[in-house]
Backbone as CSV, one residue per row, in Angstrom:
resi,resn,N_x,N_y,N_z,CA_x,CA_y,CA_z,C_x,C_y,C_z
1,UNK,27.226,-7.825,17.126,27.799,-7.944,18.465,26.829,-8.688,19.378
2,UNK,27.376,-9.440,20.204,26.498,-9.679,21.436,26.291,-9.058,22.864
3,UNK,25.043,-9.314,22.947,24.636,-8.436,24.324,23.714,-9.479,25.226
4,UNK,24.880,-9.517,26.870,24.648,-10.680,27.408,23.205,-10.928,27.792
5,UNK,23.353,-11.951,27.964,21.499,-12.348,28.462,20.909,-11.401,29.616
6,UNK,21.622,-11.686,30.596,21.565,-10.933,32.111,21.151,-9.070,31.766
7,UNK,21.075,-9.115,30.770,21.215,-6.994,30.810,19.495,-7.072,29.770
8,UNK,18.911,-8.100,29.272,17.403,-7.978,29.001,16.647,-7.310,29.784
9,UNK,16.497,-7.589,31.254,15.645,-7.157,31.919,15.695,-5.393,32.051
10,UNK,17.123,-5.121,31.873,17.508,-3.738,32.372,16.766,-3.105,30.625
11,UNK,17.121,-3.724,29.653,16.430,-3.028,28.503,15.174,-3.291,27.880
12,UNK,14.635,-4.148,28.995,12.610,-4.153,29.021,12.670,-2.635,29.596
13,UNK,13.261,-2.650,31.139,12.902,-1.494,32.009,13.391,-0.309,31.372
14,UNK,14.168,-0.456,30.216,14.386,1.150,29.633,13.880,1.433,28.428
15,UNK,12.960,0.324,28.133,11.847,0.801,26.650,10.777,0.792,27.507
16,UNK,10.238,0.658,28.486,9.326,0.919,29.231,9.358,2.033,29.862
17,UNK,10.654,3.101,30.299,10.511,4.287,30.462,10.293,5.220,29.013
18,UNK,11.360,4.636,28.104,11.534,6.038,27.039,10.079,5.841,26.556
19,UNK,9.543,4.680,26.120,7.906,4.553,25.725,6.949,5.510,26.636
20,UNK,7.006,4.923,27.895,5.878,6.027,28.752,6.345,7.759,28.312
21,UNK,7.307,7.908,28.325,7.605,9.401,28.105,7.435,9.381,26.764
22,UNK,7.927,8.631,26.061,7.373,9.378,24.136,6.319,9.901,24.277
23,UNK,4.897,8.758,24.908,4.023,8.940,24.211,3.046,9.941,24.987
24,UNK,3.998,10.420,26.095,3.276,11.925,26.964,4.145,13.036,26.101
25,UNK,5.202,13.161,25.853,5.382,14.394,25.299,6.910,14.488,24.350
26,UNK,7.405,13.055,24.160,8.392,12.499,22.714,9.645,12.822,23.874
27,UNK,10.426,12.350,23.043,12.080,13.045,24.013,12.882,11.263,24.260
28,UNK,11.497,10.139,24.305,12.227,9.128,24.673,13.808,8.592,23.954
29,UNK,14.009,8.890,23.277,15.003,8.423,22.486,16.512,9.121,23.769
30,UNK,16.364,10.385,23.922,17.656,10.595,25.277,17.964,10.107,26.476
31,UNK,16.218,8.777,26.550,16.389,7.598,27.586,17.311,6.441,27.020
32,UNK,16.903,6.120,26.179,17.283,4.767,25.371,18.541,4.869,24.468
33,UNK,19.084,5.504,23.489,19.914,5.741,23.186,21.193,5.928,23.674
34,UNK,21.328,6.690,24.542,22.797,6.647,25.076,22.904,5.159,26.227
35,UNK,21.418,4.643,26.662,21.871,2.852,26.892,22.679,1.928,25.894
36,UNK,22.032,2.232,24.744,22.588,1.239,23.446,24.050,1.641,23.401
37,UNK,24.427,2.795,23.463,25.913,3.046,22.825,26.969,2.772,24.302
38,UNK,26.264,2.813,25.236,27.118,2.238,26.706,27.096,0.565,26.752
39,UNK,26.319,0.352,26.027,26.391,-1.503,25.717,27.894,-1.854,24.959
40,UNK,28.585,-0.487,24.371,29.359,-0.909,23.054,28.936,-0.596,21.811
41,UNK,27.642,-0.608,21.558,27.027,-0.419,20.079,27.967,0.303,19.706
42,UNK,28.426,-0.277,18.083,28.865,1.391,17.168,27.399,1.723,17.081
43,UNK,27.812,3.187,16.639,26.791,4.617,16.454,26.020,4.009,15.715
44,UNK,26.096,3.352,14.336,24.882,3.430,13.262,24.269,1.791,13.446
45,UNK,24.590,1.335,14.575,24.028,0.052,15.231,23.369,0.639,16.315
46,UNK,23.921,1.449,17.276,22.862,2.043,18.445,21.611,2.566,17.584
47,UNK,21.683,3.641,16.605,20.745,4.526,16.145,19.587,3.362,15.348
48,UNK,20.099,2.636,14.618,19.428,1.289,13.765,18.303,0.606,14.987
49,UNK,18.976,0.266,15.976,18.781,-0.448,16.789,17.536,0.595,17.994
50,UNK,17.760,1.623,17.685,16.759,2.394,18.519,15.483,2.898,17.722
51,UNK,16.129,2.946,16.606,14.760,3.289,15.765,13.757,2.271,15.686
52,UNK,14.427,0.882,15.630,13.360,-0.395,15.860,12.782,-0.596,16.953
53,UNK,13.379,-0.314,18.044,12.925,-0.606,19.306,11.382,0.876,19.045
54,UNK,12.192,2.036,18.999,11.062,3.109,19.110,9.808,3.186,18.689
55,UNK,10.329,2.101,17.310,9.054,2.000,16.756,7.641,1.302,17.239
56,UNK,8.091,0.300,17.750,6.934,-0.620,18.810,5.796,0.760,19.674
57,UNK,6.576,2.007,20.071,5.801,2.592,21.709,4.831,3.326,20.461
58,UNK,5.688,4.183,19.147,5.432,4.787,18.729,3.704,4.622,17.803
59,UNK,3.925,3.050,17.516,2.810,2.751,16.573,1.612,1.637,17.537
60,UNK,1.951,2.140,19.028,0.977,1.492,20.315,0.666,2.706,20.419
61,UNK,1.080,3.466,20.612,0.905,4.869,21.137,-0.177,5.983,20.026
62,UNK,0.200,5.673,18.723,-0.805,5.963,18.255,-2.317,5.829,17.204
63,UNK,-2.389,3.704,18.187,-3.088,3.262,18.248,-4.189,3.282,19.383
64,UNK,-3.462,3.596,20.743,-4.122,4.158,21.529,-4.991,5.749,21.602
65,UNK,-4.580,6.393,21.374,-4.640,7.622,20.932,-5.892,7.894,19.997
66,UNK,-5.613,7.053,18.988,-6.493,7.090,17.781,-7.772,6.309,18.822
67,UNK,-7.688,5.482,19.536,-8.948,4.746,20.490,-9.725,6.082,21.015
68,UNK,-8.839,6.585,21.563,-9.091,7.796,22.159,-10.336,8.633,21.641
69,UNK,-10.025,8.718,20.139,-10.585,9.542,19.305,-10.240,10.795,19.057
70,UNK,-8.501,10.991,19.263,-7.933,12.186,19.051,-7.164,12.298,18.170
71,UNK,-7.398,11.151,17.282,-6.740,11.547,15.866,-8.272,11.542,14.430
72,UNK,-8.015,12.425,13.842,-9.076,12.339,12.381,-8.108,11.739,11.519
73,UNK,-8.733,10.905,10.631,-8.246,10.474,9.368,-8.119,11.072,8.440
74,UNK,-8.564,11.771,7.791,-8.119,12.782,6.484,-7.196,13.162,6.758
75,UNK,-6.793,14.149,7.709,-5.482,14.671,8.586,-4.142,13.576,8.603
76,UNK,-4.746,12.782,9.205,-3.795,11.656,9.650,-3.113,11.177,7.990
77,UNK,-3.681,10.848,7.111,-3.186,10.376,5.757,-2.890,10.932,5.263
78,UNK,-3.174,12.573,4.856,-2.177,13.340,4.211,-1.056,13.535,5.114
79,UNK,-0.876,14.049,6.141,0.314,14.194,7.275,1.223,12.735,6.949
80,UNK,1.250,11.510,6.898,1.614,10.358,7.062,2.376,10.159,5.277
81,UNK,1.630,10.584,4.191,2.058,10.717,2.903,3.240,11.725,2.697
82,UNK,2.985,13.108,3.673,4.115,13.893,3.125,5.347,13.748,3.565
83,UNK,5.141,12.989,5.183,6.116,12.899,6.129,6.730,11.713,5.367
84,UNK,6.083,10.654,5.088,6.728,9.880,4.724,7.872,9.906,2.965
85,UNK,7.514,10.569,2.430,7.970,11.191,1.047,9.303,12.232,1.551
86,UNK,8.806,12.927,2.641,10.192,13.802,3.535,10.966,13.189,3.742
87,UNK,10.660,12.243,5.007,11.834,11.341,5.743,12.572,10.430,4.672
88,UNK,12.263,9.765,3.496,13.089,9.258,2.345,13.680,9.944,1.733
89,UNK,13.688,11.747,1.584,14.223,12.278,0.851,15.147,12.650,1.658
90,UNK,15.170,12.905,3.091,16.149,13.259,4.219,17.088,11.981,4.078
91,UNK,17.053,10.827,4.284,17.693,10.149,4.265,18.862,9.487,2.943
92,UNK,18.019,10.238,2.120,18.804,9.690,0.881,19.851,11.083,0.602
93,UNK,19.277,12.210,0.805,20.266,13.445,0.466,21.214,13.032,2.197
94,UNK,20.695,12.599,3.117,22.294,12.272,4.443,23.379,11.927,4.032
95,UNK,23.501,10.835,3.069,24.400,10.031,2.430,25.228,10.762,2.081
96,UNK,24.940,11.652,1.184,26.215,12.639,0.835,26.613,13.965,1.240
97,UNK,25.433,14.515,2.130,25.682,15.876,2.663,25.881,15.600,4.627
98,UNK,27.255,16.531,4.612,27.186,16.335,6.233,26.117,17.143,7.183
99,UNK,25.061,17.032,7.937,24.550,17.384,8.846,25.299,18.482,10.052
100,UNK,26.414,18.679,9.899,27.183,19.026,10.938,26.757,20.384,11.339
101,UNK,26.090,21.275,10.488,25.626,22.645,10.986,24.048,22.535,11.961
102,UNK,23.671,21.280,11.394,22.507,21.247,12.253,22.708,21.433,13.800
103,UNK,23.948,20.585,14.094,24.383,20.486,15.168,24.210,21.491,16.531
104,UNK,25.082,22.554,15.895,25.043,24.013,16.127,23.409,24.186,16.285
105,UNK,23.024,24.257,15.337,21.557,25.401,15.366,20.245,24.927,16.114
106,UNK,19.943,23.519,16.182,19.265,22.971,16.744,18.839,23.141,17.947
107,UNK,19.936,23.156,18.960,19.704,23.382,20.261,18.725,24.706,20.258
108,UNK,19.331,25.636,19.735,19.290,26.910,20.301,17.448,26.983,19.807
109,UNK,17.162,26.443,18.334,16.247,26.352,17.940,14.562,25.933,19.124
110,UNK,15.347,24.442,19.822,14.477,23.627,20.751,14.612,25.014,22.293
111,UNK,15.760,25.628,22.505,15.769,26.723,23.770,14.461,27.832,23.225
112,UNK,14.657,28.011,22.012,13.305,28.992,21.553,12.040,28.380,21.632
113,UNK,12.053,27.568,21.980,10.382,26.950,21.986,10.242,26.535,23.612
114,UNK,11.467,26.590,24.022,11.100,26.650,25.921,10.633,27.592,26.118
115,UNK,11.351,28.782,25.460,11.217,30.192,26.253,9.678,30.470,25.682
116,UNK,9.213,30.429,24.436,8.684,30.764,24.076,6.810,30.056,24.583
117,UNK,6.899,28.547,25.239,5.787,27.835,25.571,5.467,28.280,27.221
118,UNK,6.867,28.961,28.082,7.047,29.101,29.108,6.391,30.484,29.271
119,UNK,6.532,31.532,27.954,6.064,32.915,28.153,4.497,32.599,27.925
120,UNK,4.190,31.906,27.695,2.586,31.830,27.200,1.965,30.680,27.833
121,UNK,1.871,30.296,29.057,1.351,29.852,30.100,0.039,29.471,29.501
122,UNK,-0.718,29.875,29.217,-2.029,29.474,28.414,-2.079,28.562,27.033
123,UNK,-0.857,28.553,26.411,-0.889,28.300,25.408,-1.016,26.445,25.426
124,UNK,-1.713,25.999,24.676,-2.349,24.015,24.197,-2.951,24.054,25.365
125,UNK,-3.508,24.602,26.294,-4.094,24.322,27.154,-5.751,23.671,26.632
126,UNK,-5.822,24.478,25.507,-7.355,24.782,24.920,-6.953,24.585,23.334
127,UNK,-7.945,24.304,22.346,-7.903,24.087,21.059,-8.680,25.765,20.694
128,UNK,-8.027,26.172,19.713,-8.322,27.365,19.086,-8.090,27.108,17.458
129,UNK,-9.253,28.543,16.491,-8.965,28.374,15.524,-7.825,28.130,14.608
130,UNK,-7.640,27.347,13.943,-6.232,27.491,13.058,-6.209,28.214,12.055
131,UNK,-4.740,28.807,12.163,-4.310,29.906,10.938,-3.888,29.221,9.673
132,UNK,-3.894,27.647,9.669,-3.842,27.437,7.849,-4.762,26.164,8.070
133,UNK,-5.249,26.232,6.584,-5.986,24.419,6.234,-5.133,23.538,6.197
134,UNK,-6.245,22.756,7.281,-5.573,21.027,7.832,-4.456,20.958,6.707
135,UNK,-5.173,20.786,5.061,-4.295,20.143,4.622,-2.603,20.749,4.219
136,UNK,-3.108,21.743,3.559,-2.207,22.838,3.874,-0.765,22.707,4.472
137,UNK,-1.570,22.913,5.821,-0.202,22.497,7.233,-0.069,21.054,6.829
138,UNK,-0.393,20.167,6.681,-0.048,18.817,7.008,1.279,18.358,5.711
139,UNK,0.144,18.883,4.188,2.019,18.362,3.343,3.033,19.693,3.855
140,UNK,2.793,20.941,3.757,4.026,21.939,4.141,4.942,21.296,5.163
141,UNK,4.309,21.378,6.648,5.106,20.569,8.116,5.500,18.898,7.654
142,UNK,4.744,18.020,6.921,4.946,17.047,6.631,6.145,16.519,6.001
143,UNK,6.385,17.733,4.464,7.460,17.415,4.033,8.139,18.030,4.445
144,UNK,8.493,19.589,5.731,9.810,19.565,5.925,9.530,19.049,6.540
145,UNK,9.723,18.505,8.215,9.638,18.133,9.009,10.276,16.431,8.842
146,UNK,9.282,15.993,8.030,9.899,14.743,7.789,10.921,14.451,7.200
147,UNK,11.591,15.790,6.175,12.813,15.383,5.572,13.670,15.589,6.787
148,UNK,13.530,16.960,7.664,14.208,17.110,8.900,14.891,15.789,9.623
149,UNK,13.941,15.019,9.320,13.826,13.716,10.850,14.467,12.516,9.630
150,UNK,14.409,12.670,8.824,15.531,11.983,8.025,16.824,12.269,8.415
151,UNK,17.131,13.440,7.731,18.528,13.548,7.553,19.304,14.036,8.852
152,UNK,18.131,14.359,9.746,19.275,14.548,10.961,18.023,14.103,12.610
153,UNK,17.038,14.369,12.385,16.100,13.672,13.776,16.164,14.617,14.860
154,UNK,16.822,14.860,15.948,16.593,15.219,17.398,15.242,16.433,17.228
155,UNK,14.561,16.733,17.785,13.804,17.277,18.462,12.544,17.678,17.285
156,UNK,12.266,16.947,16.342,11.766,16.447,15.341,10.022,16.684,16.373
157,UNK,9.779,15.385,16.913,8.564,15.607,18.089,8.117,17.338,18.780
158,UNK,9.315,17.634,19.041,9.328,19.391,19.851,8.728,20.003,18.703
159,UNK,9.118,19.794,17.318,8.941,20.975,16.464,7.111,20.503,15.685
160,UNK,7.239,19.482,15.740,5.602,19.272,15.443,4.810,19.700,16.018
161,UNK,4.765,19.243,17.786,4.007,19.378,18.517,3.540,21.362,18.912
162,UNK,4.540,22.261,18.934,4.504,22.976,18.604,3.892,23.961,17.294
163,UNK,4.368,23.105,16.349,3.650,23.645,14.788,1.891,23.864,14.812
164,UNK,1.924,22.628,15.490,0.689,22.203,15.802,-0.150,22.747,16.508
165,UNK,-0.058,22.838,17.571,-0.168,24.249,19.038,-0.528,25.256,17.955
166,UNK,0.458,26.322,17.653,0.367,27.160,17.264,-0.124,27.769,15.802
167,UNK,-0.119,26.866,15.062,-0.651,27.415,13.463,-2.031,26.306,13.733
168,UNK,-2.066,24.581,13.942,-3.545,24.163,14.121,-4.291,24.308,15.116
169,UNK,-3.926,25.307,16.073,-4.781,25.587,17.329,-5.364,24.214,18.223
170,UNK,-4.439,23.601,18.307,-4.585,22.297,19.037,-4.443,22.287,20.367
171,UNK,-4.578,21.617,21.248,-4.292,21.651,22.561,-2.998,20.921,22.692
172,UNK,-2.541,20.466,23.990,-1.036,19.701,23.897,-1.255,18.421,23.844
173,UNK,-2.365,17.778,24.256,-2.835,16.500,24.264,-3.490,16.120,22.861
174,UNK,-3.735,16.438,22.246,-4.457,16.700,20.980,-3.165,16.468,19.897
175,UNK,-2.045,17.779,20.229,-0.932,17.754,19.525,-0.056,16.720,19.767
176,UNK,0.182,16.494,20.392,1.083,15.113,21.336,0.469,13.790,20.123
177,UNK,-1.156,13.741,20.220,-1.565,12.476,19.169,-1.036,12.383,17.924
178,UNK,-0.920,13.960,17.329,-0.439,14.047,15.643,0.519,13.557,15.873
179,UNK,1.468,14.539,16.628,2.917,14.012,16.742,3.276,12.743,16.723
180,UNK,3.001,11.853,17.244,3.145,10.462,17.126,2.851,9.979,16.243
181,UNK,1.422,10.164,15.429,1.435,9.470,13.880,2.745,9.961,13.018
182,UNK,3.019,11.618,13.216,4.315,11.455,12.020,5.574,11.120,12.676
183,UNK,5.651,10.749,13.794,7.039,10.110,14.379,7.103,9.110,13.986
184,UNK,5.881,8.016,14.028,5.691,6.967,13.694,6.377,6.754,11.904
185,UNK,5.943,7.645,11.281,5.895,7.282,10.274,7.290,8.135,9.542
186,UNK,7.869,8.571,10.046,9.382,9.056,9.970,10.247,7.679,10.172
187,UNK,9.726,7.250,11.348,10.527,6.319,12.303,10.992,5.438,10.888
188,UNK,9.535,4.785,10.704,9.466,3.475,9.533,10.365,3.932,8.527
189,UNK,10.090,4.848,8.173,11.261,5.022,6.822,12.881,5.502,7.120
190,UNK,13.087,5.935,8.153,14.547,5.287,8.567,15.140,4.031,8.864
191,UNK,14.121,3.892,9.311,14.380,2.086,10.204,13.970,1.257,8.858
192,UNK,13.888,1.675,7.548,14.278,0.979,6.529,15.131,0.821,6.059
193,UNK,15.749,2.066,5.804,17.118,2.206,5.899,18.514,1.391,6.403
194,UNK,17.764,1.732,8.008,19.070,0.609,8.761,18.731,-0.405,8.944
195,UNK,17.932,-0.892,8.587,17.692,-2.523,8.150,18.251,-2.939,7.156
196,UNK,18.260,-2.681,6.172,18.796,-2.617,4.666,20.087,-2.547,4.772
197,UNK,20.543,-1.587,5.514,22.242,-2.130,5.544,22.766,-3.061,7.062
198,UNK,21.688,-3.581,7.467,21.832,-4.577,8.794,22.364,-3.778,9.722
199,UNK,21.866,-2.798,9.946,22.481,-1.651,11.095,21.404,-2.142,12.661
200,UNK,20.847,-2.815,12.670,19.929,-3.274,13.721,20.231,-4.234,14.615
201,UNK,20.015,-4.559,15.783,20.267,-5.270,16.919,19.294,-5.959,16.912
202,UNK,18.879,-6.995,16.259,17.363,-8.077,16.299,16.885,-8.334,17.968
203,UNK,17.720,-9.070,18.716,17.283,-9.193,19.922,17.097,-8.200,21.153
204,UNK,18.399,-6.950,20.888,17.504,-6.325,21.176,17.279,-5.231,21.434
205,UNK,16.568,-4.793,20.186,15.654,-4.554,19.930,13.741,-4.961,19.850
206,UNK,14.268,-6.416,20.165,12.413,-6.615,20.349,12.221,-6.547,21.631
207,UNK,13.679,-6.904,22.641,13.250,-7.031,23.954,12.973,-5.478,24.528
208,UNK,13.631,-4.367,23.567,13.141,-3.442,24.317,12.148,-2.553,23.683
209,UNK,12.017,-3.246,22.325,10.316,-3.305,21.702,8.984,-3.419,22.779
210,UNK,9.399,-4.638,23.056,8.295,-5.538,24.255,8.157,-3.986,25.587
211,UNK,9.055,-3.468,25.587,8.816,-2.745,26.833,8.293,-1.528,26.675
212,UNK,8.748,-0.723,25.369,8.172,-0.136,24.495,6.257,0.087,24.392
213,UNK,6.213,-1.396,24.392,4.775,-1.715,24.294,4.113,-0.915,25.484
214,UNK,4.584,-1.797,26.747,3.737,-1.432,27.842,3.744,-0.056,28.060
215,UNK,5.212,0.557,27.992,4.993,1.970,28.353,4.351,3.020,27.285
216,UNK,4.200,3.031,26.077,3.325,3.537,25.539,1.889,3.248,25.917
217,UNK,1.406,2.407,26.136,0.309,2.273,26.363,0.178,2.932,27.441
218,UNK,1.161,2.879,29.016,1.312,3.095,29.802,0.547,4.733,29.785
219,UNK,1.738,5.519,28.894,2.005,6.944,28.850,0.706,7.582,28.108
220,UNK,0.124,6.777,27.557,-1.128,7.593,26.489,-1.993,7.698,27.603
221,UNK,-2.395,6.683,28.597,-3.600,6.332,29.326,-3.481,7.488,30.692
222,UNK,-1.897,7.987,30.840,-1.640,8.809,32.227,-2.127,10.359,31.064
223,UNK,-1.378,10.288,30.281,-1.590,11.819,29.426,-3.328,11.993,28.741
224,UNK,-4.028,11.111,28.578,-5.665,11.391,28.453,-6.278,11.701,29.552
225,UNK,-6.243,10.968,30.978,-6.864,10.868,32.241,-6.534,12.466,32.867
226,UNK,-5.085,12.888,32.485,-4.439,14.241,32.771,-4.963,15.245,32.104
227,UNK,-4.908,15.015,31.163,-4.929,16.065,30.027,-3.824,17.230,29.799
228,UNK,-3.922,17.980,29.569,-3.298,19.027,28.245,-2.124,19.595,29.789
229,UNK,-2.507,19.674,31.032,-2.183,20.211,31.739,-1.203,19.387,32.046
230,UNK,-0.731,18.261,32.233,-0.103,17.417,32.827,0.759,17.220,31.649
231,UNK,0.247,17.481,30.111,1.578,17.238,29.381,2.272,18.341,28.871
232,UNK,1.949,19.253,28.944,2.873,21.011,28.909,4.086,20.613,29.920
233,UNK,3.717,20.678,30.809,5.289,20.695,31.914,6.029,19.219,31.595
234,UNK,5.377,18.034,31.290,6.213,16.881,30.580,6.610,17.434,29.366
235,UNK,6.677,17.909,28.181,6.851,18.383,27.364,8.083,19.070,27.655
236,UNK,7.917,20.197,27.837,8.948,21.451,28.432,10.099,20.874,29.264
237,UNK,10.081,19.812,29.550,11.328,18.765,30.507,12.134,18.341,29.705
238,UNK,11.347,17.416,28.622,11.880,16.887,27.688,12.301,17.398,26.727
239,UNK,11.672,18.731,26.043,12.619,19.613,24.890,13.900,20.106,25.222
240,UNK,13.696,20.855,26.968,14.892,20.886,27.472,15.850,19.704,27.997
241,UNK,15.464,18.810,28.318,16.875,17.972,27.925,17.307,17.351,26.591
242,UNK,16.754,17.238,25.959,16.811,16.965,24.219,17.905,18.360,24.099
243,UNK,17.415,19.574,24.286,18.329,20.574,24.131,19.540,20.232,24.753
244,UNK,19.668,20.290,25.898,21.302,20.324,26.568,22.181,19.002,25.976
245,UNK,21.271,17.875,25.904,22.087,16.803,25.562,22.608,17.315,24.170
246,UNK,21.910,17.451,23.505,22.786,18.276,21.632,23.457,19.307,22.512
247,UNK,23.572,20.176,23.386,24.600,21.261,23.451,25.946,20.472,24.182
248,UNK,25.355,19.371,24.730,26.767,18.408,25.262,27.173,17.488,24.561
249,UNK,26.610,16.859,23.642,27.308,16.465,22.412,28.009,17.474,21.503
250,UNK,27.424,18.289,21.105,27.964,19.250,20.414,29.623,19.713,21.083
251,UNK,29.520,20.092,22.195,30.823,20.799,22.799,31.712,19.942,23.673
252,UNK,30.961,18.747,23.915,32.136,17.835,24.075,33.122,17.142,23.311
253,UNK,32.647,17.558,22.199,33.517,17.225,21.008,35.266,17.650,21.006
C-alpha cells in the first residue's frame, strides 16, 4: 500500500515518542501501532511494519545503555541465546495454535504487577541480592519469555523488567537495560518472520526507524541522569495502559 508523502513527518514525530518511552520503561509499541493500522495497514502489515520500525530505538537504546555500563556481557549472551531460541519457537508454534486465551489472561496478569510494584514503594529503587544464578534466570526467563513474545508479545517488556526486579535484585534502571537487550532480540526474530512473508512497510518503516533513533537515545540519556526513581512511575503508566488497551481490544470485540 501507499502512504502519502505529507504524513512522514507525523511518523518521524511518532517513532520519536514510542522510542523515548521504550527505552525509559517499554510500552512504546501502544504509541506507534494503532498509528500504522489508522493509516489503513492490514494487521500483519501494521505489526511487520512496527516491529521494523521498533527495532531501530530498541538496538540504540541498548547500545546506549551498554555505554552506560549497565549491561554485563556474560548475562547479556546467554539472555540473548535463550530469548532468541524462544521467540523462533513462539513464532513457529503461532502458525498453527490460536493465541486467543492469551487475550483474556494477560491483562489481568500486567494489573498484578501494578498492584503489586505500587504495594512495594521501595521496590528497583536499589539493587539487592538475587534469589537465582545470573545464568539460571537468564535461559529459564529467556526461553519462556521469549517464546511468550513470539507467539503472542504485549507486555513482554512489563514481565522482564519485573522478573528482573524481583528474582535478580536489580534496580529499575538497571532492569529497564536487560529488558531492552531481550526486546531487542525477540524483536529480530519476529521481524524475520514478517519480512519473509513481505509483511513490512519499507518506507515506512525507516522513516519512523529514523525517529526511533533519536528518541531512544533521547529516553536512555533522561532515564540514567534520573535514575531508578524517575523510571518506576514511567513504568507503572505504561504497564497500565498496555493493560487497558488489551482489556479494550479484548471487549470491544
Amino acid at each position: 500500500m501507499d502512504v502519502a508523502e505529507h504524513l512522514y513527518p507525523l511518523l518521524f514525530l511518532v517513532g520519536l515518542c514510542a522510542g523515548l518511552v521504550d527505552a525509559v520503561a517499554g510500552g512504546g509499541g501502544i504509541i506507534s501501532l494503532p498509528v500504522l493500522l489508522n493509516l489503513g495497514m492490514p494487521a500483519p502489515l501494521a505489526l511487520g511494519t512496527n516491529k521494523f520500525q521498533s527495532s531501530f530505538g530498541a538496538v540504540m537504546a541498548v547500545s546506549r545503555y551498554a555505554r552506560h555500563g549497565l549491561l554485563e556481557r556474560r548475562s547479556c549472551r546467554t539472555g540473548i541465546l535463550a530469548t532468541l531460541a524462544g521467540a523462533l519457537g513462539g513464532a513457529a508454534v503461532v502458525q498453527c495454535v490460536d493465541p486467543h486465551f492469551l487475550e483474556t489472561a494477560i491483562p489481568w496478569l500486567l494489573g498484578a504487577i501494578v498492584i503489586y510494584t505500587v504495594a512495594r514503594p521501595q521496590l528497583g529503587e536499589h539493587d539487592h541480592p538475587p534469589r537465582f544464578a545470573s545464568g539460571v534466570f537468564f535461559i529459564s526467563f529467556g526461553l519462556g519469555l521469549g517464546f511468550y513474545d513470539g507467539f503472542f508479545g504485549p507486555g513482554t517488556g512489563s514481565f522482564w523488567t519485573i522478573a528482573l526486579i524481583g528474582l535478580q535484585g536489580y534496580n529499575f534502571l538497571k532492569a529497564t537495560a536487560y529488558t531492552k537487550v531481550m526486546n531487542a532480540t525477540s524483536n529480530l526474530a519476529a521481524l524475520a518472520f514478517f519480512a519473509a512473508a513481505g509483511q513490512v512497510h519499507l518506507v515506512s518503516g525507516l522513516v519512523m526507524g529514523a525517529g526511533q533513533l533519536v528518541g531512544a537515545r533521547l529516553g536512555v540519556a533522561l532515564a540514567v541522569k534520573r535514575g531508578a526513581r524517575f523510571v518506576r512511575p514511567v513504568f507503572l503508566t505504561m504497564v497500565a495502559l498496555v493493560m487497558l488497551r488489551l482489556l479494550y481490544v479484548r471487549f470491544a470485540r
